[in-house]
C-alpha positions in Angstrom: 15.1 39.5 -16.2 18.2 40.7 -15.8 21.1 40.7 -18.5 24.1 39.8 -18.4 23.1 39.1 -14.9 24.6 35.5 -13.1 22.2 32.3 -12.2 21.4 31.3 -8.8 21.4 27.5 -9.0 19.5 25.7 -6.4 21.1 22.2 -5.8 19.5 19.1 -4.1 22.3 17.1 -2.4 21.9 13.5 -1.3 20.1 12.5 2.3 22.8 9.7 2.8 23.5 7.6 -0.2 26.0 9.4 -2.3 24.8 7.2 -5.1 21.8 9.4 -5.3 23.9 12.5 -6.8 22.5 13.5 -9.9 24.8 13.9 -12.8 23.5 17.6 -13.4 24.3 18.7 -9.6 28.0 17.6 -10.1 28.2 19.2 -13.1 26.6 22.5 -11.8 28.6 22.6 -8.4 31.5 21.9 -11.2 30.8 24.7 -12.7 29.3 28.1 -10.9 31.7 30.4 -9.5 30.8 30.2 -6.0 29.0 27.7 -3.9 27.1 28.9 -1.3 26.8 25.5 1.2 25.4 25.7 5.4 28.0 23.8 6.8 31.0 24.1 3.9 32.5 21.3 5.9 30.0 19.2 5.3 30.0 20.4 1.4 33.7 20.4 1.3 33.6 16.3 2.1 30.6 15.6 -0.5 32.7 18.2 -3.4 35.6 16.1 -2.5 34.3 12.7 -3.0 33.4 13.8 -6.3 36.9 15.2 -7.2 35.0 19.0 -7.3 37.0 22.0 -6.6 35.0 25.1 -5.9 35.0 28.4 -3.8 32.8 27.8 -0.8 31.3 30.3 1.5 28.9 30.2 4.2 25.4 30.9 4.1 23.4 29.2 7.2 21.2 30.7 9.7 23.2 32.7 11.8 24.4 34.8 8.8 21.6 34.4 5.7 20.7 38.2 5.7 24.2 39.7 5.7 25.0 36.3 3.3 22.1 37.0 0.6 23.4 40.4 0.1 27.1 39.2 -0.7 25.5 36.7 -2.8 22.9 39.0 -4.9 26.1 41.1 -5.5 27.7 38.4 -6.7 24.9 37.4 -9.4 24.9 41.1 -10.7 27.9 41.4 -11.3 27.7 38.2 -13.4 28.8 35.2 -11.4 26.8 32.2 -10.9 26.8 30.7 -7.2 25.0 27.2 -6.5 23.2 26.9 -2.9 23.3 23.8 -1.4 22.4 22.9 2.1 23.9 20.1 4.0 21.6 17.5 2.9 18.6 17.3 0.6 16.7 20.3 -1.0 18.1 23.9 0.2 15.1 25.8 1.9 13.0 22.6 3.1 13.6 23.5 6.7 16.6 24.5 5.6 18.4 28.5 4.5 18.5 29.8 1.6 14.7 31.3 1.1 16.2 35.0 2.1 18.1 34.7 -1.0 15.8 33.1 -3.5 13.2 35.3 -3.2 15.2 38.9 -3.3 16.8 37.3 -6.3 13.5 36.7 -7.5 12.0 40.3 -6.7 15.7 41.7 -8.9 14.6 39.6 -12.2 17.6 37.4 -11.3 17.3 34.2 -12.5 16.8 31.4 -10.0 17.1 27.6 -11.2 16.2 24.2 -9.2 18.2 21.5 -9.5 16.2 18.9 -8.0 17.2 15.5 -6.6 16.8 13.8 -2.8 14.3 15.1 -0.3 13.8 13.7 2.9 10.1 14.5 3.3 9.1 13.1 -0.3 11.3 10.1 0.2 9.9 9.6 3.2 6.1 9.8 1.9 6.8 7.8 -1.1 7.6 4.5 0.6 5.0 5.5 3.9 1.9 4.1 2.5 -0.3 7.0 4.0 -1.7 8.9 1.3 0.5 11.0 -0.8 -2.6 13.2 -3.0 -2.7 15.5 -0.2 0.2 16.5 2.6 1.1 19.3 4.6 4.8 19.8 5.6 5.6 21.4 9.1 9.0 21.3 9.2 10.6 21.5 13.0 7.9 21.1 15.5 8.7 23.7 18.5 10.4 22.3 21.1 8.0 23.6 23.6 5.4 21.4 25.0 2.8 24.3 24.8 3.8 25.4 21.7 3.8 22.1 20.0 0.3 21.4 21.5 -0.8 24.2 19.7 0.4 23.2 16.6 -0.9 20.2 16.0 -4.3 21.6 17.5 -4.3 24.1 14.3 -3.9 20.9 12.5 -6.4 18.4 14.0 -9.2 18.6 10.9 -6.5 18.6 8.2 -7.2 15.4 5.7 -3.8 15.2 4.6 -0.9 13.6 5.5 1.3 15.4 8.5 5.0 15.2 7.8 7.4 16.7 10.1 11.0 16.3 11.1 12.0 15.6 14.5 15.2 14.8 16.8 15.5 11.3 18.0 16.1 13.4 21.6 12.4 14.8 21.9 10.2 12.3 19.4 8.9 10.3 22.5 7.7 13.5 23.8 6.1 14.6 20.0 4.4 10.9 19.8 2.7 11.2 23.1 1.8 15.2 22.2 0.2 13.4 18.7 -1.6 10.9 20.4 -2.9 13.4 22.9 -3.9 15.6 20.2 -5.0 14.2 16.9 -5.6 11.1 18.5 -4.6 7.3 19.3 -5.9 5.5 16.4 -4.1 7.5 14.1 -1.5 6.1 12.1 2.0 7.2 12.0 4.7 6.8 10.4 8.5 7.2 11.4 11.4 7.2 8.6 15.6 6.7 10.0 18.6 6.9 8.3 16.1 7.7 4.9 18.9 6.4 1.9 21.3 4.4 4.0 22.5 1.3 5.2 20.5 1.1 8.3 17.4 2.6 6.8 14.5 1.4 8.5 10.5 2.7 8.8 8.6 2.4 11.9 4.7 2.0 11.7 1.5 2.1 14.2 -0.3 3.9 16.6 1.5 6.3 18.5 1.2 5.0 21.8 2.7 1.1 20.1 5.1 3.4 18.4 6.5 5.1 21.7 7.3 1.5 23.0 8.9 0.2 20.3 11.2 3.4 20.8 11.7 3.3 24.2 12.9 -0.7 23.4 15.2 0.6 21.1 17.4 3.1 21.6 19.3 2.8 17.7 15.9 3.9 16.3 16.3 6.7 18.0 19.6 8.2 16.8 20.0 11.1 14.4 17.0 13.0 12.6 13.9 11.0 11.7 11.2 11.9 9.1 7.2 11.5 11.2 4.1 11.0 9.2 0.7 11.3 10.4 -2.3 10.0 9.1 -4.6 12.8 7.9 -8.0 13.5 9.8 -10.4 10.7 8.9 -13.4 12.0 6.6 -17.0 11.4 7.4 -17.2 8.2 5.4 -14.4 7.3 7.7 -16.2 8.5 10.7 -19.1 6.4 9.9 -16.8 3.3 9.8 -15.0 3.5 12.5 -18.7 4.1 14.1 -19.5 1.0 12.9 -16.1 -0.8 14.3 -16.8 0.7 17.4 -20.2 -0.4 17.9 -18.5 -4.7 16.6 -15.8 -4.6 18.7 -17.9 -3.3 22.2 -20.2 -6.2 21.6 -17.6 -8.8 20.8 -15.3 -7.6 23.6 -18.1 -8.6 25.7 -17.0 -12.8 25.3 -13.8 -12.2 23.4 -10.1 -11.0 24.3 -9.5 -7.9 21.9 -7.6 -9.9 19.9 -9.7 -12.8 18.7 -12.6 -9.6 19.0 -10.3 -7.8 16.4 -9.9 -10.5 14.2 -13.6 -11.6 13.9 -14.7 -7.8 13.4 -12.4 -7.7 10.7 -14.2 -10.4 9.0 -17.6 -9.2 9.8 -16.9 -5.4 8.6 -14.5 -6.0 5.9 -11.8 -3.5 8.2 -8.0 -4.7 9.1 -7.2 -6.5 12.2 -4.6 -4.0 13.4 -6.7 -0.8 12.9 -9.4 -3.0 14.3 -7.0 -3.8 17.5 -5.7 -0.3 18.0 -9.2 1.3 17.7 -10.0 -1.3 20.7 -7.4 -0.2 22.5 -8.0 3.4 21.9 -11.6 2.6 23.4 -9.8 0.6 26.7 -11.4 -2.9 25.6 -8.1 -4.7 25.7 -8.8 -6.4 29.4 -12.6 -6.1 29.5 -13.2 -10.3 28.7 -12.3 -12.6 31.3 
């Protein structure tokens, strides 16, 4: 380590609700000699609302390797400079990792200061499973690309959380239910922290018409969770919902078929009525 050396604090920033702005974060960007912010904007308006006066620079994506050098001068030569990105933790699809990890290869000291994250917010009020996840960040905006990302993905157990744009995540839901699948469940989080804050659950395909019947759930960035690849315990259930709901679609709409399979096997009516669908039993009763 370094002596004498500055400290590279790494500062979590609220999603949305100011309220959510730890007392250690204001008193750090309070403090350091030089905050390092991706939009300073967007940092000058959340420094202001806390009456905190600081030296801003900018350090985003168009400039982080030119940026990290500036900045690892600045901590060897004794200054401390907090790194905050516009909202949430600095380096979760966001810049700052140039930085961190040369500091970290110099001894230079380099401390978190947690607080919000969209993707843990987001995958603590799901209700997929949270022992187990695997964040993707972005998803490419390419068709082709994307396919082949969530192919790589297809036999992971985990939870998939990913950001998206409310422009392309009808596209990305149809990719998912192409991919990994139409039973799966997913998950979509909006306005995570805010007034408006809503989450979206159910298959993809029920998912992509709820969106296309409403364009406000659309707007702005949203946080998507997949269900993780079923295990083979789960494999050998939903064999065995399969094999219910194919006989009792025989005399039954898929709803009443749903709801009496769910008695008989101990599963939930909607997975029950979405695996149905999956199979294209919905219209086979008269």
């Amino acid at each position: 380590m370094q002596q004498n050396a500055g400290v590279l604090y790494v500062v979590a920033t609220p999603i949305g609700n100011l309220g959510d702005m730890s007392e250690r974060a204001r008193k750090v960007l309070s403090e350091v000699d030089l905050v390092a912010a991706e939009d300073t904007r967007e940092t000058l308006r959340l420094l202001g609302h806390f009456g905190i006066t600081a030296k801003l620079v900018a350090y985003h994506d168009h400039n982080e390797t030119a940026m990290a050098v500036r900045l690892l001068e600045e901590l060897e030569a004794g200054r401390s400079v907090g790194l905050v990105s516009d909202a949430g933790t600095p380096l979760i699809s966001d810049p700052g990792y140039r930085v961190v990890a040369a500091a970290r290869e110099r001894g230079l000291r380099v401390v978190p200061i947690p607080g919000a994250s969209a993707l843990i917010c987001a995958l603590s009020a799901s209700g997929l499973p949270s022992d187990r996840f695997l964040f993707l960040g972005f998803p490419p905006r390419s068709a082709a690309q994307q396919r082949v990302l969530f192919e790589s993905v297809v036999k992971e157990p985990g939870t998939l959380i990913f950001y998206e744009s409310g422009r392309r995540v009808l596209a990305t839901l149809e990719t998912i239910g192409a991919i990994l699948g139409g039973a799966r469940l997913v998950v979509i989080g909006r306005e995570l922290t805010k007034k408006f804050e809503t989450f979206l659950l159910g298959s993809p395909s029920e998912l992509i018409r709820r969106l296309e019947g409403d364009d406000d759930q659309r707007l702005g960035e949203l946080v998507v969770l997949v269900q993780g690849c079923p295990s083979a315990e789960d494999d050998a259930q939903r064999g065995e919902w399969e094999r219910v709901l194919r006989i009792l679609c025989e005399a039954l709409p898929l709803s009443q078929a749903a709801a009496l399979a769910a008695r008989l096997t101990g599963g939930k009516k909607n997975q029950l009525y979405r695996l149905g669908l999956e199979l294209g039993l919905g219209d086979q009763a008269s």
